[in-house]
C-alpha positions as CSV (number, residue, x, y, z in Angstrom):
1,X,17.3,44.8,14.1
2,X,14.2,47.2,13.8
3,X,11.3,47.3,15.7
4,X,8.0,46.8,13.6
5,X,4.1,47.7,14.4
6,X,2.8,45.9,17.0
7,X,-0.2,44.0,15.3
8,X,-1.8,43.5,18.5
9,X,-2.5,47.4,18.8
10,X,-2.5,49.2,22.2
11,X,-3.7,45.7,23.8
12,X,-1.6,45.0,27.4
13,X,-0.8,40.9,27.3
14,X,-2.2,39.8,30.7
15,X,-1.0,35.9,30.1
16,X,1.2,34.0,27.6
17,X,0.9,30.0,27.8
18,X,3.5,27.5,25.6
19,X,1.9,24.9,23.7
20,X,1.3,21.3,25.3
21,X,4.4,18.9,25.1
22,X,2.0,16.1,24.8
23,X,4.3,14.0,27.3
24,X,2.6,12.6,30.7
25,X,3.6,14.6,33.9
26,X,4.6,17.7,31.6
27,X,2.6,21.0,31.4
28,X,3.2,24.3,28.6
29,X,5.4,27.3,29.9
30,X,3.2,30.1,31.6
31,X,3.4,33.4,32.7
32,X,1.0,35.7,34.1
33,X,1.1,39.5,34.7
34,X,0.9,40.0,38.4
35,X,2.4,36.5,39.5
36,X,5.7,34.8,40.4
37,X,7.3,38.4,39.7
38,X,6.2,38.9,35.9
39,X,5.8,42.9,35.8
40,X,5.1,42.5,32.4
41,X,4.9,40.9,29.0
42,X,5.4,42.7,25.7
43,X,5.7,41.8,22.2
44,X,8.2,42.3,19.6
45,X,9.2,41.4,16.2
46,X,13.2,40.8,15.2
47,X,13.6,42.4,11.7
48,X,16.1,39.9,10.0
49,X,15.6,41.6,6.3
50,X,13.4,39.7,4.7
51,X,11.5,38.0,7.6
52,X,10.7,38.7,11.4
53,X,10.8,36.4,14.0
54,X,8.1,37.3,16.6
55,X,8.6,37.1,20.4
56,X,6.8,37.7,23.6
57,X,8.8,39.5,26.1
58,X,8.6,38.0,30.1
59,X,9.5,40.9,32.3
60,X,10.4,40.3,35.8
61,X,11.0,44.1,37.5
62,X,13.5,46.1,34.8
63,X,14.6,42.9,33.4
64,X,13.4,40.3,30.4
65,X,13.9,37.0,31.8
66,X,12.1,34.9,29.4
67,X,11.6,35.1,26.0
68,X,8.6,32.6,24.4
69,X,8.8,33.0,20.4
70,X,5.4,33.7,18.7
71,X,4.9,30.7,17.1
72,X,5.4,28.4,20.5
73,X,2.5,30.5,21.7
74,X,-0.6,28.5,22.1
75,X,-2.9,31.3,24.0
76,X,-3.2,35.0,24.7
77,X,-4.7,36.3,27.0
78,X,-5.1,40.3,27.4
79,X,-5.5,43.1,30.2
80,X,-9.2,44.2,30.7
């Protein structure tokens, strides 16, 4: 797997939210920079050959402890 361009620049993620399930009593996965021990969130792409498969990186110290998939991704929000 290769890395490719990020096409969201030099742009820090600051938040990452899932999209709704639509099911009562059940809210989208979050994560915020800053919060509940996310150091940081960073993006990525999987080169598979002749697609990618996008991903947003949940960092928690040294470690990625979540990864949300591109396209599950309902809102960005970015660093000031």
């Amino acid at each position: 797997m290769s890395e490719q361009r990020n096409p969201l620049g030099d742009h820090a993620v600051r938040w990452v939210c899932g999209m709704e399930p639509h099911r009562e009593g059940e809210y989208p996965t979050f994560f915020e920079v800053g919060k509940d021990g996310v150091s940081k969130i960073e993006y990525r792409v999987d080169n598979l050959g002749d697609h990618g498969i996008a991903w947003f990186d949940v960092w928690f110290g040294d470690r990625v402890k979540h990864s949300m998939q591109a396209r599950a991704v309902a809102e960005i929000r970015y660093a000031d």
